[in-house]
N, C-alpha and C positions, 0 to 999 in steps of 0.2 A: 797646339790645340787644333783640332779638325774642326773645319766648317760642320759635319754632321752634329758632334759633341754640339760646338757652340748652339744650332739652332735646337737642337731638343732640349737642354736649359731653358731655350723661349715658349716653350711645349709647340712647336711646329715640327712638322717632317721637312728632313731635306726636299723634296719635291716638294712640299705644300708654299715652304720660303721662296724656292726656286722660282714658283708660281705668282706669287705675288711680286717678286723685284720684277718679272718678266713684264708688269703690266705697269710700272711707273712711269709717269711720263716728265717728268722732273726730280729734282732734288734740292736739297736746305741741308747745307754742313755748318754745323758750328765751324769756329774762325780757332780759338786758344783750346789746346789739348784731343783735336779731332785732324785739323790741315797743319798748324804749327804749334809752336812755343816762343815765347818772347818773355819779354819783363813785365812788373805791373802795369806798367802805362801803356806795353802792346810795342815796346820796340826793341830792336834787335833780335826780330822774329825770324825762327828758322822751320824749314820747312820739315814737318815729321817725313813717315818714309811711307813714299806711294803718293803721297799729297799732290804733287803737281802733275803724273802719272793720270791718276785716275779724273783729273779734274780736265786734261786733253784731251783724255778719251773720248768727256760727254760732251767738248765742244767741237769734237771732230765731227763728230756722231748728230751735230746739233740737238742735243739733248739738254734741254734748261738747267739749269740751277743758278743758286745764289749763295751767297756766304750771310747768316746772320749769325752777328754778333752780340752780346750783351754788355757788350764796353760802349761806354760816352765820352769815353776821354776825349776824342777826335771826333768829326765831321765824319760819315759816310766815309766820302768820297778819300780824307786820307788813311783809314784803312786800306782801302781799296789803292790805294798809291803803295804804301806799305806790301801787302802781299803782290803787287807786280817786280816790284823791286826785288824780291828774294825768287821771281820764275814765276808767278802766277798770271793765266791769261784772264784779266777779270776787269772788266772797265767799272764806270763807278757805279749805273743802274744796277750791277751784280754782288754790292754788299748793303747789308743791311741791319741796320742799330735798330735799339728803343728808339730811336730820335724817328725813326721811316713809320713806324708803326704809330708813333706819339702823332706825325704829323697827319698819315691814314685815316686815324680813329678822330682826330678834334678836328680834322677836313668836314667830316660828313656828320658830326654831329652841332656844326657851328658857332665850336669854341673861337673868340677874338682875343682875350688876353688871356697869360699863361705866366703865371709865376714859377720861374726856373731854379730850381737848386743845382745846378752846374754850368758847366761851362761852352765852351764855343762846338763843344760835342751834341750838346742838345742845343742851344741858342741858335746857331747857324743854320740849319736846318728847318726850326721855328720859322724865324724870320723867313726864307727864301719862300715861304709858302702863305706868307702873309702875313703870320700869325702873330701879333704883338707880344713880345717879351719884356715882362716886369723882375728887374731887381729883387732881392727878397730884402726889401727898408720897407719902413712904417706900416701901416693898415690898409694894406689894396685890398681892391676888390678885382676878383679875376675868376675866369671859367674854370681855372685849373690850377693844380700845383702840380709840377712834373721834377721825379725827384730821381741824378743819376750819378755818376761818378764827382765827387765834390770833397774831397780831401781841408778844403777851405770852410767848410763848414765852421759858420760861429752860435753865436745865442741869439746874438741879434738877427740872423737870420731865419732861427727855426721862430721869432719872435714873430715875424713878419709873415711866415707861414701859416704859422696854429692861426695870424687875424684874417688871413684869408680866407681859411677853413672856415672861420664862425662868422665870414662875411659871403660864403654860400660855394665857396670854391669845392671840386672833388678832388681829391690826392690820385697821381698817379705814381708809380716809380717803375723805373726802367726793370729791376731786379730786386725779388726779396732773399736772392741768394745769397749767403754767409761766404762762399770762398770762389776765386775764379783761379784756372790752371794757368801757371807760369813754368818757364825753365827754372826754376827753385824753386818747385811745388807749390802749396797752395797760399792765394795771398787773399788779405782781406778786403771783401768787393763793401760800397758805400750804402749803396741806395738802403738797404736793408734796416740799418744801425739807425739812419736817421727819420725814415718810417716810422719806425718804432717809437724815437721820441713825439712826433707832430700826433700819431697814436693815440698815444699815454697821457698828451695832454690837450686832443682834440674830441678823441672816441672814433674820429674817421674812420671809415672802412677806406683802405688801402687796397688801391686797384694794381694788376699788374701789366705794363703795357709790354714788357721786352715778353721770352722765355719765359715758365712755357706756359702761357697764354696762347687762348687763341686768335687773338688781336695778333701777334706776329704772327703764328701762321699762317692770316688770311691775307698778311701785307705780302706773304713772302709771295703766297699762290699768286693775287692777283699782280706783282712783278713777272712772275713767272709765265703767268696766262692760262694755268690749269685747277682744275678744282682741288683742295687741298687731300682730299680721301684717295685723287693719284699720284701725291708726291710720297719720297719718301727722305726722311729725317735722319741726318748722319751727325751723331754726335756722344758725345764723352761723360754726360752728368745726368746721373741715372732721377736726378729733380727737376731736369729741364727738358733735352729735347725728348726723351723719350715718352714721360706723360704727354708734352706737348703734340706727339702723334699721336697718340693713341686719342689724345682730346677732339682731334681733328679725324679721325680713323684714316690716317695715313700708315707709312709701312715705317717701321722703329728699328731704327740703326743702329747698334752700341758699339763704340772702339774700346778698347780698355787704354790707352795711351794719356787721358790725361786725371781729371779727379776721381772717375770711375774705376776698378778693377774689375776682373771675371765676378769674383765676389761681392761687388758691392750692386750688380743685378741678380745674382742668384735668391737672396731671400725674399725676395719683388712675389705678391700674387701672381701667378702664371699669366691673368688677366692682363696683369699690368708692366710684364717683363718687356724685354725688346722683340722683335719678332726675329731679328737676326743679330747676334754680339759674334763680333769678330776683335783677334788682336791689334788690329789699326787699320786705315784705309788700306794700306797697301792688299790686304787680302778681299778689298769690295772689288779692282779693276775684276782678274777672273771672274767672280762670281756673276757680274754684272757682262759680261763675255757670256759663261754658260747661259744665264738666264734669255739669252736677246735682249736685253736694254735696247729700245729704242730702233728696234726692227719693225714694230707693228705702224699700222697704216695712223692717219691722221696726226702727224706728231706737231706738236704743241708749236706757239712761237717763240721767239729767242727771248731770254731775261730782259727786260728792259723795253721791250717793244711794247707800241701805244695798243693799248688795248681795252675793251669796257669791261670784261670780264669780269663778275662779279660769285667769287663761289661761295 
């Protein structure tokens, strides 16, 4: 497949894509079926092809990015341990869960307690930031329910949930997405399933804090330290990052390597397609070569660095 092919698909011209990657001052790659493959729980992750290639380039280049993820099974930081381990140069300010976005968004709206439906993926992260985390037993009263990778799921705890909801709590959930990409294809993601029951039996409206919200978008931008309408979004699930660009009017990536195919963007409104779908990273290094990536004046600070930046 030719880079031409692929972008007229996104109804752009070669030049007009060209134009746009040339003017990105950062990036946001999905982590499962965009850089790698791994198991359900994200281990024995190997690296697709181009993945650690194109990700030196933009740290040669001092060119931002980050990895956000929609897995909570883990902390942050051991993702982020995880892809160093198989070649990736990525310290821990450079990946980022529901859990970075949960902590973001209930920072500045001055949530104190947060009933958690998983584990030390969302918990840890809570906590380091202040943020009191409740059990899901008996009838709390709490600012939130945050709901994410949770395989342990009981009654008693969606119990404990719905009293928090009708004790004035808002639901959050990491992901309303029904499958994430694995090395044995698609496996069934959690947040979604159990949404649905606190739902069914609250009427909550269900917020979404991972993918593709713009709550992560704006966690990734302000890690990154540029406004989000100049990043651009590399990823594989034609339900997450790619709306989530376009929601933010950033530049929309599509690989076909992990749940997504060429096909399964093709019948997308033009509006709403990627602006660029390529067969996997390995064909962004060149492109992002032709384009100048990261030639132009003023370029951004590094992932991770303290900044107020507010886009």
């Amino acid at each position: 497949m030719s880079f031409m092919i692929s972008v007229a698909r996104a109804g752009l011209t070669e030049e007009a894509a060209l134009e746009r990657l040339s003017a990105v001052q950062g990036f946001v790659f999905d982590m499962d079926g965009t850089l790698v493959l791994g198991d359900p729980r994200n281990h024995g992750l190997a690296p697709l092809a181009g993945a650690i290639e194109i990700t030196d380039w933009l740290e040669q280049r001092s060119v931002p990015f980050v990895v956000f993820t929609n897995g909570t099974a883990r902390p942050p930081a051991a993702y982020a341990a995880s892809l160093a381990e198989v070649g990736f140069r990525l310290g821990d300010a450079g990946l980022l869960t529901p859990a970075s976005s949960a902590v973001d968004l209930f920072s500045r709206l001055g949530f104190r307690r947060v009933l958690v439906l998983g584990g030390e993926g969302l918990t840890g992260p809570l906590r380091a930031a202040g943020i009191e985390v409740l059990a899901p037993a008996g009838k709390p009263h709490a600012d939130a329910v945050l709901i994410g990778w949770y395989r342990e799921f009981t009654m008693d705890a969606l119990e404990a949930a719905c009293h928090a909801v009708w004790n004035g709590a808002r639901v959050y959930s990491a992901s309303q997405t029904r499958f994430f990409a694995t090395a044995d294809g698609k496996a069934l993601a959690t947040s979604r399933a159990i949404a649905a029951m606190i739902r069914d039996m609250t009427d909550a409206r269900i917020h979404v804090i991972g993918k593709p919200s713009l709550h992560a978008l704006r966690c990734a931008a302000r890690r990154i330290g540029v406004k989000a309408a100049n990043l651009a979004v590399v990823g594989d699930d034609p339900l997450l990052e790619v709306p989530m660009a376009h929601r933010g009017r950033a530049l929309a990536i599509a690989v076909d390597t992990g749940l997504g195919d060429a096909d399964s963007f093709a019948h997308l409104p033009v509006a709403r397609r990627p602006h660029i779908s390529l067969p996997g990273v390995a064909e962004l290094l060149p492109l992002c070569r032709r384009a100048g990536v990261g030639r132009r004046a003023g370029a951004p600070v590094r992932a991770g660095a303290a900044n107020s930046f507010d886009p």
